[in-house]
DSSP file (Angstrom, degrees, kcal/mol; ACC not computed):
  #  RESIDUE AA STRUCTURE BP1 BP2  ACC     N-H-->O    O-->H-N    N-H-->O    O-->H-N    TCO  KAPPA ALPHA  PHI   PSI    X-CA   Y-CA   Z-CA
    1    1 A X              0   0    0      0, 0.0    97,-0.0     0, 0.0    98,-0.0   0.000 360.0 360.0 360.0 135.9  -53.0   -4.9  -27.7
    2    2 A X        -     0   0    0      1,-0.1     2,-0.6     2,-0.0     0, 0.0  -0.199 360.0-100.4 -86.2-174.0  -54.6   -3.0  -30.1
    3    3 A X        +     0   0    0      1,-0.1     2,-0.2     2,-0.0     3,-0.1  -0.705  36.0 177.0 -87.0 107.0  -57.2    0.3  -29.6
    4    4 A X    >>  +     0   0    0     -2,-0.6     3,-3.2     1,-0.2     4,-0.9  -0.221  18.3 150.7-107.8  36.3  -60.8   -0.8  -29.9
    5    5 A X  T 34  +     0   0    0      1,-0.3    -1,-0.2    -2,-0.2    34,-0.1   0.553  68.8  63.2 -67.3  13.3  -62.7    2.4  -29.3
    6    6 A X  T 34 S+     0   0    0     -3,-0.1    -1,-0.3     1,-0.1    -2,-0.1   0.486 107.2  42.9-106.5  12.9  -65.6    1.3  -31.5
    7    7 A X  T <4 S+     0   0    0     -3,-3.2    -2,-0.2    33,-0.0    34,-0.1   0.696  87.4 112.9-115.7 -34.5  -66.3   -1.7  -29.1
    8    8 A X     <  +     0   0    0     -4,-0.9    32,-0.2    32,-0.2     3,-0.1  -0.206  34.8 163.1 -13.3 110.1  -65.8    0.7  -25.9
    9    9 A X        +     0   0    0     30,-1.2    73,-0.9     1,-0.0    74,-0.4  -0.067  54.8  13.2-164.2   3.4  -69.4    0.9  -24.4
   10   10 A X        -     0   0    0     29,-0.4    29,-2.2    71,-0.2     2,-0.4  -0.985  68.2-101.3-178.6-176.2  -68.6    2.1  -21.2
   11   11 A X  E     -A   38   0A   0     27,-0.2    27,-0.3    69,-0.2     2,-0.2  -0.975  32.7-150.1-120.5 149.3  -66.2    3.8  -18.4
   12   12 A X  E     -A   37   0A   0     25,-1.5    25,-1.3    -2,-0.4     2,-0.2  -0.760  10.8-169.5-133.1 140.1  -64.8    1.5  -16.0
   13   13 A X        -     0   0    0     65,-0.3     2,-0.2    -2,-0.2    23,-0.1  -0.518   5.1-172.0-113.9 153.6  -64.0    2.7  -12.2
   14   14 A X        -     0   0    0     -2,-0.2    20,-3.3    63,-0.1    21,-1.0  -0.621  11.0-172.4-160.9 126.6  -61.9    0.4  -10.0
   15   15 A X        -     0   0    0     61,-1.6     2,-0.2    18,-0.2    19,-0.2   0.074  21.0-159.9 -84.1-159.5  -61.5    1.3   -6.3
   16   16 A X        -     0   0    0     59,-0.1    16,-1.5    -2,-0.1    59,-0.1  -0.571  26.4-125.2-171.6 126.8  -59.7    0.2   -3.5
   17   17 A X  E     -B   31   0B   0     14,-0.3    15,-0.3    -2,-0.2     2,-0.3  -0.378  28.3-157.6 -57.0 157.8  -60.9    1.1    0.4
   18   18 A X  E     +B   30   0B   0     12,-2.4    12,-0.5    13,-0.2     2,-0.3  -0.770  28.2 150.6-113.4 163.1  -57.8    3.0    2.4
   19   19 A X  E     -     0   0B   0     -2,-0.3     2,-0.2     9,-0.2     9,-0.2  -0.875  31.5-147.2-173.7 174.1  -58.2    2.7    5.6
   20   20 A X  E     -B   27   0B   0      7,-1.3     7,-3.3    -2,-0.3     2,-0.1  -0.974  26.6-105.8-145.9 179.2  -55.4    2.6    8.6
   21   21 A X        +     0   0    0     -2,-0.2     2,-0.2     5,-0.2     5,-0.2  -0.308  44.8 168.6 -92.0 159.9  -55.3    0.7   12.1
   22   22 A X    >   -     0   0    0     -2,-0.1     3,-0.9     4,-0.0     0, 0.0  -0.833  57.6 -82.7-165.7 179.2  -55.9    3.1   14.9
   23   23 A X  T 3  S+     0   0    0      1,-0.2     3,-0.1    -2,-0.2    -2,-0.0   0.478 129.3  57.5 -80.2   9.7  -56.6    2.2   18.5
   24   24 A X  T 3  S-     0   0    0      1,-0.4     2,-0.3     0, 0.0    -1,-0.2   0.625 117.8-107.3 -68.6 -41.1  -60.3    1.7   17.5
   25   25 A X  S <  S-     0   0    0     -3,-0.9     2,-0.6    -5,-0.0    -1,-0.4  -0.837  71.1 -11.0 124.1-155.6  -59.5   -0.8   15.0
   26   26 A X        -     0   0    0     -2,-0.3     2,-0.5    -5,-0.2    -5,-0.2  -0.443  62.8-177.1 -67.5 113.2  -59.5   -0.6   11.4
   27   27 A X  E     -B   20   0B   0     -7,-3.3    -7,-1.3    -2,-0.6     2,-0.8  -0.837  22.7-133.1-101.7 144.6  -61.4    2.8   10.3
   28   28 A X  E     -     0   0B   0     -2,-0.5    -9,-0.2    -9,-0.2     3,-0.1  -0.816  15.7-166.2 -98.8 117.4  -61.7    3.2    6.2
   29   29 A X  E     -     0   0B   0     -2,-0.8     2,-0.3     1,-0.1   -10,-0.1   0.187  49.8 -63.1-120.9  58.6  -60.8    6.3    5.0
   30   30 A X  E     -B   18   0B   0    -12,-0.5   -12,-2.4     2,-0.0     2,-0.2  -0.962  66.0 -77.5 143.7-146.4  -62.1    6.7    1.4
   31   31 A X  E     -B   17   0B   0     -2,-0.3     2,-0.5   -14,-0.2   -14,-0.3  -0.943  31.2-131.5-139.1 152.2  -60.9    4.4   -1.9
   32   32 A X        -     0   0    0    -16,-1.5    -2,-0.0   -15,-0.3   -15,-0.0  -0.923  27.7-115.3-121.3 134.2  -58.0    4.8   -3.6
   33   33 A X        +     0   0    0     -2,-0.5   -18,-0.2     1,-0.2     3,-0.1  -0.144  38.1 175.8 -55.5 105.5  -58.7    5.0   -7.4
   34   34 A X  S    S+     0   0    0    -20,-3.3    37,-0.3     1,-0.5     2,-0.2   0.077  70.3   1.8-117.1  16.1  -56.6    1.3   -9.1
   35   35 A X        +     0   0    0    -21,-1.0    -1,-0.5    35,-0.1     2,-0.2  -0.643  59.8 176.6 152.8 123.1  -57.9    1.8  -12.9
   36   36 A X        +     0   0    0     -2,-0.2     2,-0.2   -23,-0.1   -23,-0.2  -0.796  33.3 106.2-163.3 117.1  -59.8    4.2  -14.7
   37   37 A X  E     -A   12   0A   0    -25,-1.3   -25,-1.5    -2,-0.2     2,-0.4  -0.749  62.5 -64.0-165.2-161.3  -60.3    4.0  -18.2
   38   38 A X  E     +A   11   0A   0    -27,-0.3    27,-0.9    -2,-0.2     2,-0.5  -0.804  55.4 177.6-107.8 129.7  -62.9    3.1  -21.5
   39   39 A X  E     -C   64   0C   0    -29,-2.2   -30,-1.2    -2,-0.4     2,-0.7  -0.972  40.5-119.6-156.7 162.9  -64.1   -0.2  -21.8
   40   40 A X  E     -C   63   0C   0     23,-2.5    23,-3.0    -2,-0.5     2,-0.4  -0.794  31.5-168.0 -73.1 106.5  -66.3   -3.1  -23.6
   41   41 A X  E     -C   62   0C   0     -2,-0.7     2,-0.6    21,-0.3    21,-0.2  -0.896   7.7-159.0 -72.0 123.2  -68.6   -4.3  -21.0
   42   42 A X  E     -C   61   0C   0     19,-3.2    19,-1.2    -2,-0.4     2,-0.2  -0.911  16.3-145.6-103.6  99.2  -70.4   -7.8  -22.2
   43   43 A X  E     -C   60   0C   0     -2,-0.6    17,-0.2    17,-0.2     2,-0.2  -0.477  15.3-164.5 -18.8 105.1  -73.8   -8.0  -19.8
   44   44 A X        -     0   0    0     15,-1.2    -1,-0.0     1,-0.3     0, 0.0  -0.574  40.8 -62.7 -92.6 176.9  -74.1  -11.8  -19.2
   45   45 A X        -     0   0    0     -2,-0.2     2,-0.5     1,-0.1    -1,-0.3   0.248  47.3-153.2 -36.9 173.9  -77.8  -12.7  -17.8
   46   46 A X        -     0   0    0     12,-0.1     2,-0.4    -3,-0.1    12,-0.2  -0.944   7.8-162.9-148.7 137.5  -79.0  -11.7  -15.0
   47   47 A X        -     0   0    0     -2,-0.5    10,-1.2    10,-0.4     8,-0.1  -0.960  21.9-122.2-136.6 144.5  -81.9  -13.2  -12.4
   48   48 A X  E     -G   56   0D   0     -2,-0.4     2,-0.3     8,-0.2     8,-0.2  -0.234  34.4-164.2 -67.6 153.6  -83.9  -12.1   -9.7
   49   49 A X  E     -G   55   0D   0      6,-1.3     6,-0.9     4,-0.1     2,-0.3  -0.825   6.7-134.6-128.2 167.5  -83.4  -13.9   -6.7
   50   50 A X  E     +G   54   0D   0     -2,-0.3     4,-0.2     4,-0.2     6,-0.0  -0.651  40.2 124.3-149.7  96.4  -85.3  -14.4   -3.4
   51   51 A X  S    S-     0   0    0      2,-1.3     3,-0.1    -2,-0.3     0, 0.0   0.601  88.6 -35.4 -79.7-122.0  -84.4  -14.4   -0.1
   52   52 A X  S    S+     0   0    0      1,-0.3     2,-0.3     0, 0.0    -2,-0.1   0.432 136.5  20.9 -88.4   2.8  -86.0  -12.3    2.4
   53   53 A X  S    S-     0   0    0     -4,-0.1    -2,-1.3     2,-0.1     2,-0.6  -0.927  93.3 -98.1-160.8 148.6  -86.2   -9.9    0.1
   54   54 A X  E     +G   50   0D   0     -2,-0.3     2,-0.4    -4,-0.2    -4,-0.2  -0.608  47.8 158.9 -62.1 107.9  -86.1   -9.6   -4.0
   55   55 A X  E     -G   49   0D   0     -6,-0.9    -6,-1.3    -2,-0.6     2,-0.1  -0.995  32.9-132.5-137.0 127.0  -82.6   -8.7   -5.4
   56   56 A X  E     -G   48   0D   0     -2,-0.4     2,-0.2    -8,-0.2    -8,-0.2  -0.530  23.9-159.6 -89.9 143.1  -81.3   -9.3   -9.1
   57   57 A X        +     0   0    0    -10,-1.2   -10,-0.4    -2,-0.1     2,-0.1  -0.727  21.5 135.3-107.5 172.5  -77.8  -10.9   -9.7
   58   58 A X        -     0   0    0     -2,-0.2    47,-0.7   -12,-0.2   -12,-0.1  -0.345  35.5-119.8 161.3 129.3  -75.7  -10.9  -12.2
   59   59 A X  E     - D   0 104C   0    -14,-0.2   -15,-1.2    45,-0.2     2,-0.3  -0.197  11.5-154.9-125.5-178.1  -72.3  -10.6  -13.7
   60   60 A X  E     -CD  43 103C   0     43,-2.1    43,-1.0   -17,-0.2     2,-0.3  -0.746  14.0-141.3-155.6 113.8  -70.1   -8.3  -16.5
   61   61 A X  E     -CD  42 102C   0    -19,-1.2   -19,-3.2    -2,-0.3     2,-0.6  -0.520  23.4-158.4 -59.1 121.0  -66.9   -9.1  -18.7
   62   62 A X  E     -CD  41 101C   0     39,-2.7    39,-2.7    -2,-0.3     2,-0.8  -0.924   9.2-165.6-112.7 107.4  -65.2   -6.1  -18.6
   63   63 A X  E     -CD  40 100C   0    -23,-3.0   -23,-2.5    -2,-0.6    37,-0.2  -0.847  23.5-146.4 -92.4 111.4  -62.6   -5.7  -21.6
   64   64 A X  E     -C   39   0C   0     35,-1.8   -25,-0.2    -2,-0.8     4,-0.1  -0.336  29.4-147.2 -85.3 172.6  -60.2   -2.7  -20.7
   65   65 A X  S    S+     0   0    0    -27,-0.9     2,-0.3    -2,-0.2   -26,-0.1   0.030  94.9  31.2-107.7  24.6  -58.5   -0.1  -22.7
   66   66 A X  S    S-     0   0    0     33,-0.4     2,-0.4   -28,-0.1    -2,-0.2  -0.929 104.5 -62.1-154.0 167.4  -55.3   -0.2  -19.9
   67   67 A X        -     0   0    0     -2,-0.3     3,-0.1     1,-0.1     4,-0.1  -0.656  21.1-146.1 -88.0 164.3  -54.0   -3.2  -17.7
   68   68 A X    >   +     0   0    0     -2,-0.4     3,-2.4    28,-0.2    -1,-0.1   0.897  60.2 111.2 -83.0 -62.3  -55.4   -4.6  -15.9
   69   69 A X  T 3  S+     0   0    0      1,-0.3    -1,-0.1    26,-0.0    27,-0.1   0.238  76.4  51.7  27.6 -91.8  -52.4   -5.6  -13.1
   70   70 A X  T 3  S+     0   0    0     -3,-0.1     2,-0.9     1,-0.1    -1,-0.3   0.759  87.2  99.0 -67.3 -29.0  -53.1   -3.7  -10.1
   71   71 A X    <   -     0   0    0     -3,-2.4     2,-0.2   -37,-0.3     3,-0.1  -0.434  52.6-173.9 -78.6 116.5  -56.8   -4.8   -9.6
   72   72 A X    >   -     0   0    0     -2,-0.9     3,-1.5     1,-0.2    19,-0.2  -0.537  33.6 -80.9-107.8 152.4  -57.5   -7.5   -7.3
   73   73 A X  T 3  S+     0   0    0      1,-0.3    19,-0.3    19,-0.2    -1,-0.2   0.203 117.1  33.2 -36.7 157.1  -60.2   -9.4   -6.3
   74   74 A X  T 3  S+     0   0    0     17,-1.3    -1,-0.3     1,-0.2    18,-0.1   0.453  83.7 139.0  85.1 -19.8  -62.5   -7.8   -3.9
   75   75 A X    <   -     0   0    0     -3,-1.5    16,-0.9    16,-0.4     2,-0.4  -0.223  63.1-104.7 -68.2 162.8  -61.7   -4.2   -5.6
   76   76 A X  E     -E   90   0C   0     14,-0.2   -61,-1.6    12,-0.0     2,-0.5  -0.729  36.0-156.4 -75.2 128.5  -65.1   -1.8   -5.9
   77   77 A X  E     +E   89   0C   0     12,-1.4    12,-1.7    -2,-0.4     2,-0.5  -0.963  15.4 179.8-122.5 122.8  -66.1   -1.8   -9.5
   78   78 A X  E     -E   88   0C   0     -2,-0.5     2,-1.0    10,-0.2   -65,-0.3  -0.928  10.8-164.2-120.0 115.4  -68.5    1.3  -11.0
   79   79 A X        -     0   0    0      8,-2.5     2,-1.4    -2,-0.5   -67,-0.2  -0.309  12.2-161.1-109.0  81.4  -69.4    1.2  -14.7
   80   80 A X        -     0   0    0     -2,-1.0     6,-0.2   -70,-0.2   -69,-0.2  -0.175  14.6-163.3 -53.6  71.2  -70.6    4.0  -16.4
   81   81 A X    >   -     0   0    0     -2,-1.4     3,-0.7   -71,-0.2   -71,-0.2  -0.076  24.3-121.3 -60.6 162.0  -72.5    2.7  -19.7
   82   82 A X  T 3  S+     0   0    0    -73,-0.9     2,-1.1     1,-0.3    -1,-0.1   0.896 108.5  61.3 -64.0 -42.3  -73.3    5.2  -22.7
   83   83 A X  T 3  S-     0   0    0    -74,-0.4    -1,-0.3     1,-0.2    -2,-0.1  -0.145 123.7 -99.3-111.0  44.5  -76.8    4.6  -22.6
   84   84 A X  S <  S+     0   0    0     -2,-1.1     2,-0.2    -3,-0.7    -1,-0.2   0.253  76.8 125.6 111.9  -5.7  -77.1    5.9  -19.2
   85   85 A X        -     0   0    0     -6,-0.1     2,-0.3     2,-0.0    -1,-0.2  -0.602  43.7-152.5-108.6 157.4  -77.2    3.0  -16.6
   86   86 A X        -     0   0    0     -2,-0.2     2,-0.4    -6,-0.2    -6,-0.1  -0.799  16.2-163.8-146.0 140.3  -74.7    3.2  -14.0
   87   87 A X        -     0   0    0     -2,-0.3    -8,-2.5     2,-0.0     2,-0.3  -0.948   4.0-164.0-147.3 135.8  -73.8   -0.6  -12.6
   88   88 A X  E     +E   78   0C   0     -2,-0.4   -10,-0.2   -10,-0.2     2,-0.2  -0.963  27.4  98.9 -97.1 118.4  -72.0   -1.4   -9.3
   89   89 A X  E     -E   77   0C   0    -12,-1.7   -12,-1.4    -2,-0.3     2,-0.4  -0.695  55.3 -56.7-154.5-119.3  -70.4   -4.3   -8.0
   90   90 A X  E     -EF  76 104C   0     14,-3.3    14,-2.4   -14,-0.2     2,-1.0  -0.963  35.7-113.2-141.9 117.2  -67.3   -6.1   -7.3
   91   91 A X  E     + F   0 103C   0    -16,-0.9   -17,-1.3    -2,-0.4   -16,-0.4  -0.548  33.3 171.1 -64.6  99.1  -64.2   -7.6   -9.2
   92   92 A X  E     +     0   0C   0     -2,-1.0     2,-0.3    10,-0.9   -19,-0.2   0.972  67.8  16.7 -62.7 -64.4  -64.2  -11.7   -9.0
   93   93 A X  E     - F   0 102C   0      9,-0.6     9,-2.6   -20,-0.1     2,-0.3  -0.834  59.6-154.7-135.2 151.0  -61.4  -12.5  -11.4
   94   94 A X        -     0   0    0     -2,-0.3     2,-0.2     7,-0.2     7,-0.1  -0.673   9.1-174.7-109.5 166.1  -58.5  -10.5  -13.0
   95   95 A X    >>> -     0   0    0      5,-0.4     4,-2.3    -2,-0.3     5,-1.7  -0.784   2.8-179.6 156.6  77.9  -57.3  -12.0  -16.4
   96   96 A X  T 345S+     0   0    0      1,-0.3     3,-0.2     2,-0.2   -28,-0.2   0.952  72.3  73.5 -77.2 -29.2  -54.2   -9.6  -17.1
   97   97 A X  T 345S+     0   0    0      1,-0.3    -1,-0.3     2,-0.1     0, 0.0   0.874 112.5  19.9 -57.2 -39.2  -53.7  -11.6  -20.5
   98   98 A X  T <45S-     0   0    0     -3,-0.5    -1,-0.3     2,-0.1    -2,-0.2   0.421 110.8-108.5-112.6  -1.7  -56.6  -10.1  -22.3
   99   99 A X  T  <5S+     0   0    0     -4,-2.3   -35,-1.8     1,-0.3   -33,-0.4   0.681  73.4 131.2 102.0   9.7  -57.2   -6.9  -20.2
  100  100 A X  E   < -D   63   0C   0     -5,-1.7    -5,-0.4   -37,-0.2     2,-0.4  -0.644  43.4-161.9-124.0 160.2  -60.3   -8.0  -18.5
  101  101 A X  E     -D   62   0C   0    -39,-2.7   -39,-2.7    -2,-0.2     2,-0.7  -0.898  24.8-127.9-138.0 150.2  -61.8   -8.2  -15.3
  102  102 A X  E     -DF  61  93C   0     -9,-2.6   -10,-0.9    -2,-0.4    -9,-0.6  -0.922  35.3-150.5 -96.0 128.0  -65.0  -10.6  -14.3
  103  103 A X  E     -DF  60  91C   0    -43,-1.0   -43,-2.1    -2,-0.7     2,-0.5  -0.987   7.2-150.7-101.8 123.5  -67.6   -7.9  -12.5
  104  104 A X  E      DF  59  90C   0    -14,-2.4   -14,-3.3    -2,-0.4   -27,-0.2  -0.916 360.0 360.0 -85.2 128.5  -70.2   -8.9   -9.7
  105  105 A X              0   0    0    -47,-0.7   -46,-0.1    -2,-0.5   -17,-0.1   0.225 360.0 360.0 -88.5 360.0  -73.1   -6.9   -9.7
């Protein structure tokens, strides 16, 4: 694939919890780091929602500048955009063909 660093628009995090079994039960101890690299993030909408409290959804196509492979559903997603916003969520879909990962916010 080729190198698009003039569409690149943010840095992409992907975690993993550790944890191990112990006679407590499962303790987590840290993340271990699945993908870290420059990427296009596409914003889709976003809307406030209301439950018992006010909270925005919303989701982000994340085109990476690596593969994609090791990151599974469920992983911890941080995205550091250039202009300064920091966005958090969750990986939905992996899409190895084009390099991209679906983010819940």
């Amino acid at each position: 694939m080729p190198h698009f660093k003039y569409f690149s628009n943010a840095s992409a995090t992907i975690e993993r919890p550790a944890g191990e079994r112990t006679p407590r039960g499962y303790e987590q101890t840290g993340a271990d780091t699945v993908l870290q690299c420059r990427a296009d993030a596409q914003e889709s909408g976003r809307s406030l929602e209301r439950a018992q409290q006010l909270y925005e959804t919303g989701d982000v196509l994340v085109f990476c500048q690596k593969d994609v492979v090791h990151a599974q559903p469920g992983d911890i997603a941080q995205l550091d955009m250039d202009d300064g916003r920091q966005l958090d969520g969750s990986v939905e879909e992996v899409m190895p063909l084009d390099r991209s990962l679906l983010i819940s916010l």
